[in-house]
C-alpha positions in Angstrom: 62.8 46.4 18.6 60.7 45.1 21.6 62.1 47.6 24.0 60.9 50.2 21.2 57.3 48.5 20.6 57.0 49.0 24.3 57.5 52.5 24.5 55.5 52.7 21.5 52.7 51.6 23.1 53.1 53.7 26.5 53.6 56.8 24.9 56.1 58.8 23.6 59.7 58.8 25.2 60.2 62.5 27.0 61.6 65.0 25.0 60.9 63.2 21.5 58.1 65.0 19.5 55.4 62.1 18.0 56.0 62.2 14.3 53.0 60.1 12.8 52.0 60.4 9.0 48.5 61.8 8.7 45.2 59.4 9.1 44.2 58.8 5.7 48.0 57.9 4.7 48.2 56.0 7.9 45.3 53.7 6.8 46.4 53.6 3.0 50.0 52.6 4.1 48.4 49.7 6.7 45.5 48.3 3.9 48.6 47.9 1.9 50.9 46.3 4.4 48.1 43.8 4.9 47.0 43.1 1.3 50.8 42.3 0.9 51.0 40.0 4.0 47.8 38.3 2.4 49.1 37.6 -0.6 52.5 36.0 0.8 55.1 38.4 0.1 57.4 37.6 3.2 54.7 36.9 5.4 55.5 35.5 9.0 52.4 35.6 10.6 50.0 33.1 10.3 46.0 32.3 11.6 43.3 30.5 11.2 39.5 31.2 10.5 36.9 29.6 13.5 33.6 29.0 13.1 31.3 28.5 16.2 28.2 27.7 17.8 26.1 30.1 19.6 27.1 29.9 23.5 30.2 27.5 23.0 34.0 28.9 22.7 36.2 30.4 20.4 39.5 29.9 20.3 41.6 32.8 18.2 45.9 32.3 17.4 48.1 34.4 16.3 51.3 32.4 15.7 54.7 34.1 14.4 57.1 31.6 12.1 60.7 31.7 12.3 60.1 34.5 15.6 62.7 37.3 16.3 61.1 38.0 19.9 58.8 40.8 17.9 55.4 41.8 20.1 51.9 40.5 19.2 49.1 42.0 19.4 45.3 41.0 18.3 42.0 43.4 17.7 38.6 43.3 17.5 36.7 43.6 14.6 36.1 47.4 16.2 40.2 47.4 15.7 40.4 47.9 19.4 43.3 45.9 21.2 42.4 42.9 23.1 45.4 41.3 23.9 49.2 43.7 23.5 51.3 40.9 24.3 50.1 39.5 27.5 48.1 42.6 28.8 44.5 42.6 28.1 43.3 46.2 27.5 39.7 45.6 26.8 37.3 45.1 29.8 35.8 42.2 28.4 36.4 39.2 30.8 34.8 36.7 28.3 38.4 36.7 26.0 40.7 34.8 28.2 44.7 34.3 27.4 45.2 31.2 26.6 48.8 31.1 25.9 51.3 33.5 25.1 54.9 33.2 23.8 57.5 35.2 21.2 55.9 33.1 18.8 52.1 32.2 19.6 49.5 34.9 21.3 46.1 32.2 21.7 42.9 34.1 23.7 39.8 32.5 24.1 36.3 33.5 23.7 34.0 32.3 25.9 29.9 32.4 25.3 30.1 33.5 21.6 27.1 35.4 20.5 25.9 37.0 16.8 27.4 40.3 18.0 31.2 38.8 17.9 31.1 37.6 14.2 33.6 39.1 12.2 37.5 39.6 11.2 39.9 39.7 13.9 43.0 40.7 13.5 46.6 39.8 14.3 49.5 42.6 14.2 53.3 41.7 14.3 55.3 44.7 15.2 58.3 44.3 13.2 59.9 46.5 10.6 58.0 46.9 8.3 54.8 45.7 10.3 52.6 43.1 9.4 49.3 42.1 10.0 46.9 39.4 8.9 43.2 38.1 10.0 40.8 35.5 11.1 36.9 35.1 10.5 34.9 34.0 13.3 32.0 32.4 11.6 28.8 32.3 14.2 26.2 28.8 14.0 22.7 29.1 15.3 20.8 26.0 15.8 17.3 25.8 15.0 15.5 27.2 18.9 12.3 24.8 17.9 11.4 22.2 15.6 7.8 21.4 15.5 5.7 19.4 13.1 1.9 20.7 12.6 -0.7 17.9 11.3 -3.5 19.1 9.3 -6.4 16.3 10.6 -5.2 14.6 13.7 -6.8 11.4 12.2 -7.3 10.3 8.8 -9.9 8.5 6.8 -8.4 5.7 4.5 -7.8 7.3 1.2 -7.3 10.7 2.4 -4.8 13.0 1.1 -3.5 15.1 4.6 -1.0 17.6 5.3 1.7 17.9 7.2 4.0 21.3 8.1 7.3 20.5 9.8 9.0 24.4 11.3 12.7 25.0 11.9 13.0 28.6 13.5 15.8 31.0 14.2 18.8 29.4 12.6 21.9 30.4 10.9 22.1 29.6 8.3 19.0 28.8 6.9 18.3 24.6 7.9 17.6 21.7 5.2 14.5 19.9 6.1 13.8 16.3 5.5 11.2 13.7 5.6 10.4 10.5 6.6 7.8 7.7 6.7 9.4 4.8 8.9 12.5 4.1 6.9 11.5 5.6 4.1 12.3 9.1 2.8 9.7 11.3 1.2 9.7 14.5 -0.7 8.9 17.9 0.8 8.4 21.7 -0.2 10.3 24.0 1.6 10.0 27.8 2.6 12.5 30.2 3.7 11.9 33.5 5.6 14.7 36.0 6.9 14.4 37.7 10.0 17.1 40.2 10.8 20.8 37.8 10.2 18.2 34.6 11.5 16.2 32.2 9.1 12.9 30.4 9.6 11.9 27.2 7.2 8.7 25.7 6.4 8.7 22.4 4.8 5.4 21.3 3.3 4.8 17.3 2.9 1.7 16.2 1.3 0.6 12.4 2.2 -2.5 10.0 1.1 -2.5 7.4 3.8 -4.1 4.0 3.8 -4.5 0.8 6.4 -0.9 0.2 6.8 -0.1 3.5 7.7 -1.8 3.4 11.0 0.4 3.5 14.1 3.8 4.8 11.9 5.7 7.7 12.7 6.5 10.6 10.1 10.0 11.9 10.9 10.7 15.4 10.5 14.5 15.5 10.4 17.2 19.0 10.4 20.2 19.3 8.4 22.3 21.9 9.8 26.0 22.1 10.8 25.0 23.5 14.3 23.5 20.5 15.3 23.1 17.1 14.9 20.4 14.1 15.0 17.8 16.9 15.6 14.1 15.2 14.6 10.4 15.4 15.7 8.1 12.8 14.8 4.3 12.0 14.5 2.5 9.1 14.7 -0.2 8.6 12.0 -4.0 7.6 13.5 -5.5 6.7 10.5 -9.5 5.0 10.5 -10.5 2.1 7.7 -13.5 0.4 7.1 -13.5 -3.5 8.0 -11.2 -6.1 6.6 -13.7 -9.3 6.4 -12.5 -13.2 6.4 -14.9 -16.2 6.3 -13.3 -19.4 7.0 -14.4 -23.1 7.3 -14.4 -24.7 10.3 -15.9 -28.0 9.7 -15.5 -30.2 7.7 -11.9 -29.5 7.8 -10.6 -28.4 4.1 -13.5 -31.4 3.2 -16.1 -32.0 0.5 -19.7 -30.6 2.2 -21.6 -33.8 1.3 -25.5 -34.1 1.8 -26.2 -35.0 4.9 -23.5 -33.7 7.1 -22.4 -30.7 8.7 -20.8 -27.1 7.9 -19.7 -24.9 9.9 -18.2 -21.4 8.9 -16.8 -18.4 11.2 -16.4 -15.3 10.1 -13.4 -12.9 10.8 -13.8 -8.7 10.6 -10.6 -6.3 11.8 -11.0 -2.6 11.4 -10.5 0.9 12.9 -12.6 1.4 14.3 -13.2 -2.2 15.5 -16.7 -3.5 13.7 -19.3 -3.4 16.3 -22.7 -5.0 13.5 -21.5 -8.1 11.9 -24.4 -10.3 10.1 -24.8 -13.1 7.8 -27.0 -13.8 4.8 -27.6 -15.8 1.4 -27.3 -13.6 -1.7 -30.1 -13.7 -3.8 -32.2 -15.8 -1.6 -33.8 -16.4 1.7 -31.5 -17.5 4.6 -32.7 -21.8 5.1 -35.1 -22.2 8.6 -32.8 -24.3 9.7 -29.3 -22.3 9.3 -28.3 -21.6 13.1 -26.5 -18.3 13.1 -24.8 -17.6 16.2 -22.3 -14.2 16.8 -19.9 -14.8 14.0 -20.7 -18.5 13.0 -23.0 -20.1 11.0 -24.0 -24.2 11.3 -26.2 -26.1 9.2 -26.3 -29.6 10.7 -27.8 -31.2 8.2 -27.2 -29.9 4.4 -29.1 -31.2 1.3 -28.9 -29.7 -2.0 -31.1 -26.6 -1.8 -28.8 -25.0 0.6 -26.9 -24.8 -1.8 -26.1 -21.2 -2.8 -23.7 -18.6 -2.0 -23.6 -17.2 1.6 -22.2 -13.4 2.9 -20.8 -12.0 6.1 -21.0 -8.5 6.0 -18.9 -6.2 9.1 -19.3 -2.9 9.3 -18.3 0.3 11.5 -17.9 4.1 11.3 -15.9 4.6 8.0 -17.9 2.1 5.6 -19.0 -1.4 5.5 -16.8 -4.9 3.8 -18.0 -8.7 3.2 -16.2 -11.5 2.6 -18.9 -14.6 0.3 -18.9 -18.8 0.6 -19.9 -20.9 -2.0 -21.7 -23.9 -0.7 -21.8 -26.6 -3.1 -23.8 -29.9 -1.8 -22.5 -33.4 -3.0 -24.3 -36.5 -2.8 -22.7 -39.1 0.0 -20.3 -41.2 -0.6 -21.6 -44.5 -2.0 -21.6 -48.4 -0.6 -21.1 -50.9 -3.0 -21.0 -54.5 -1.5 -17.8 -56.8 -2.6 -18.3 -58.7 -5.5 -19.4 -63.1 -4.4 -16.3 -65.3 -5.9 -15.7 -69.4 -5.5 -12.2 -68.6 -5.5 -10.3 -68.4 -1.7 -8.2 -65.9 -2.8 -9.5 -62.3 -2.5 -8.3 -59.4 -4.0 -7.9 -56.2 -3.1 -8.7 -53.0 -5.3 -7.7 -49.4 -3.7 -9.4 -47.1 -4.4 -8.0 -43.2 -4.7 -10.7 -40.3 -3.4 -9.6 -37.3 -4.7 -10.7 -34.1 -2.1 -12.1 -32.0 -5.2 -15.7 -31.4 -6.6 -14.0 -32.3 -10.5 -13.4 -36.0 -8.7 -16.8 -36.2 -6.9 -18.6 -35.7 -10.1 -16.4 -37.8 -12.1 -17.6 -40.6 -9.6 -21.3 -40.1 -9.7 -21.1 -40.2 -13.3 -19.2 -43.8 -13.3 -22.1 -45.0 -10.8 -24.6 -43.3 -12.9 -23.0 -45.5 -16.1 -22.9 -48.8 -14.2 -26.7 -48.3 -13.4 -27.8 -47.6 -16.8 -25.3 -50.9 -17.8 -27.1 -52.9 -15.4 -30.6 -51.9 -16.7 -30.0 -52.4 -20.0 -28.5 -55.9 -18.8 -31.8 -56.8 -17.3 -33.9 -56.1 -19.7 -31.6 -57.9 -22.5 -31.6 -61.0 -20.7 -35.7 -60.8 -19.8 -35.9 -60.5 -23.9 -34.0 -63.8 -24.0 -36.4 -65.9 -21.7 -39.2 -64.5 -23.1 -38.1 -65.8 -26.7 -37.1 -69.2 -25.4 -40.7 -69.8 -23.0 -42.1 -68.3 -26.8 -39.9 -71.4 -28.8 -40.6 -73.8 -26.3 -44.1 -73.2 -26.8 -44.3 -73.2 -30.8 -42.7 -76.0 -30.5 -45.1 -78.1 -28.2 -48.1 -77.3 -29.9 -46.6 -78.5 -33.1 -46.0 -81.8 -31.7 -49.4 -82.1 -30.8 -50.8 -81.7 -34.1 -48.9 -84.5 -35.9 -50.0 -86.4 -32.4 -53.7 -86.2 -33.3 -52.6 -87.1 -37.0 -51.7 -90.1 -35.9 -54.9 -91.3 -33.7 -56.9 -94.7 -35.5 -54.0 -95.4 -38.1 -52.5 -97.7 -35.9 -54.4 -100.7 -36.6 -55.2 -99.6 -40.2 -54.3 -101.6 -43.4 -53.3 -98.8 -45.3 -53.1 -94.7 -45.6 -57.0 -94.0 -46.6 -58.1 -96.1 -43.8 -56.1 -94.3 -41.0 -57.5 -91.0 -42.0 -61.2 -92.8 -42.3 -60.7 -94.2 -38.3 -59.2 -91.0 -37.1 -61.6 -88.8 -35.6 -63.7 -86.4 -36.8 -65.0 -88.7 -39.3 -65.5 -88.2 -43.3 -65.2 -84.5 -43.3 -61.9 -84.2 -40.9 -60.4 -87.1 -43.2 -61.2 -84.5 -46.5 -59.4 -81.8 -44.4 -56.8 -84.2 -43.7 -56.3 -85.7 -46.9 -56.0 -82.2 -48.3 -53.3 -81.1 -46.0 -51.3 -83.9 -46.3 -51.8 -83.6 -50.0 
């Protein structure tokens, strides 16, 4: 059978006419041959599809199960012969023999292109012939990936967009997106140029403050390649971010009398370059030092009190950040209380860091005051009444005193009154009031 595949394939053996069926049978009788070896019916020859990338290497086999030494041959999708048995007829030095055997014919392919997709085929000569074939299946990686940014910097509640473009693939990409770690949602385009496909994924972004300085990942899907990715980083501008903190007293009550000192804090894109202070709905005090960010009042009383504004400012818009200044009165002295006892107690007393307790304790001092006055006054009423007895009493004292003048020596009532003086006429008045 070999020796007669041979002879086959050189030509004709001398003085033997060349008896082949005409074309159209020829092809009939061979479509058949293969749709039966297809579908199984006593099929000994076996393959394998490939699929490729563009520029790496193909690797074609025709293998033979349970071999009788029959001769292999494979063909181009053009159905010219590449490899008859070991010989290579085609001047194509890219397919390369690989390994050949009675039961394995493996050629190589070597810088696959578009041009060599197709079926291949693999032809056992034996009796009746059989043939069967393998798909080579051609990837093309995306040639560029590019992402196109509508504004190159943003404005803080701006809505920008953003074009990420695969071209020249095969087969058309998947594009995806992504914010940091996050993945976002895209509108993709697909445009076919000859057997090659170009996509256009559309992603639509409002940014804010937080989305300055982080990259947006374009990222390809594609079985040709792997981890390919662009990225852009976002510039996004914001208006000033304003703090006003307390530098002295430390987290204390602002008494009357003492100090305050605030500072003021602004961060923005760009960085704030006018930053001033001022007292809402009123007149800054004379003598409120303002200096860069800070603000000192050395000595507060209570109409400072009132409700004071940094304000930072800078390209995209202007921010504040407000104190409340509330003025307490200072802490009072009251002097320990004067015992005869030698043992002296102690009372603690609790100060609570809160305006509620401050006012709760100028209302007890305010109490004990009013106490005290109330005290005073009750106790003047008292002496006042008992100079007043004293007094009524003395001058009735006296009165029965003058009474009494001339009746010592008298003999009897009428004479006493006679001798006392004042005469006849204080003795009638007498008479008639002892009477």
């Amino acid at each position: 059978m070999a020796g007669r595949a041979q002879r086959s394939a050189a030509g004709p053996a001398p003085g033997l006419p060349l008896l082949l069926p005409p074309p159209p049978l020829l092809l009939l009788l061979l479509a058949a041959a293969a749709a039966l070896i297809r579908t199984g019916d006593g099929q000994n020859l076996v393959t394998e599809d490939v699929t490729v990338v563009e520029g790496d290497v193909a690797t074609i086999s025709c293998r033979v199960k349970n071999s009788d030494d029959s001769v292999i041959q494979l063909l181009n999708p053009n159905r010219q012969t590449i490899y008859f048995r070991d010989f290579r007829p085609l001047k194509d030095s890219r397919f390369q023999l690989v390994n050949f055997s009675n039961s394995e014919l493996r050629v190589s392919l070597t810088n696959v292109s578009i041009s060599d997709e197709g079926r291949y085929f693999c032809q056992l000569y034996t009796d009746p012939p059989q043939e069967i074939y393998t798909t080579i299946t051609v990837l093309v990686p995306p040639r560029n990936l590019v992402i196109d940014i509508q504004k190159e910097t943003a404005v803080e509640g701006e809505e920008i967009e953003l074009n990420c473009t695969a071209m020249a693939s095969r087969p058309a990409t998947t594009i995806r997106w992504f914010k940091g770690n996050k993945e976002l949602t895209g509108k993709s385009e697909v445009e076919q140029w000859s057997d090659m496909y170009t996509v256009t994924s559309q992603l639509l972004l409002k940014v804010g403050r937080e989305d300055d300085g982080v990259p947006v990942i374009c990222l390809v899907d594609h079985p040709a390649v792997k981890d390919l990715q662009t990225q852009r980083y976002l510039e996004v501008m914001y208006k000033p971010q304003v703090r006003v903190s307390q530098n002295y007293p430390v987290q204390g009550l602002t008494r009357e009398g003492e100090p305050l000192e605030l500072s003021c804090a602004a961060f923005g894109k760009p960085q704030p370059t006018d930053m001033r202070w001022l007292r809402v709905d009123d007149e800054m005090p004379q003598h409120v030092v303002v200096s860069g960010s800070n603000l000192l009042i050395s000595n507060l009383n209570k109409t400072d009190n009132g409700t004071y504004r940094c304000e930072a400012s800078n390209a995209v818009g202007k921010s504040h950040a407000d104190y409340m200044l509330f003025v307490y009165d200072p802490p009072t002295t009251i002097p320990p209380p004067t015992t005869t006892t030698t043992t002296t107690t102690t009372i603690p007393t609790t100060i609570t860091d809160s305006r509620a307790g401050e006012e709760g304790a100028i209302r007890s001092v305010d109490h004990a005051v009013v106490g005290g006055v109330v005290a005073v006054v009750v106790f003047a009423m008292l002496c006042l009444l008992i100079i007043l007895g004293r007094y009524f009493a003395r001058h009735k004292g006296t009165y029965f005193t003058h009474e009494a003048k001339g009746a010592d020596d008298a003999a009897d009532a009428d004479t006493a009154i006679i001798n006392a003086e004042g005469g006849q006429n204080n003795s009638e008045e007498k008479k008639e009031y002892f009477i």
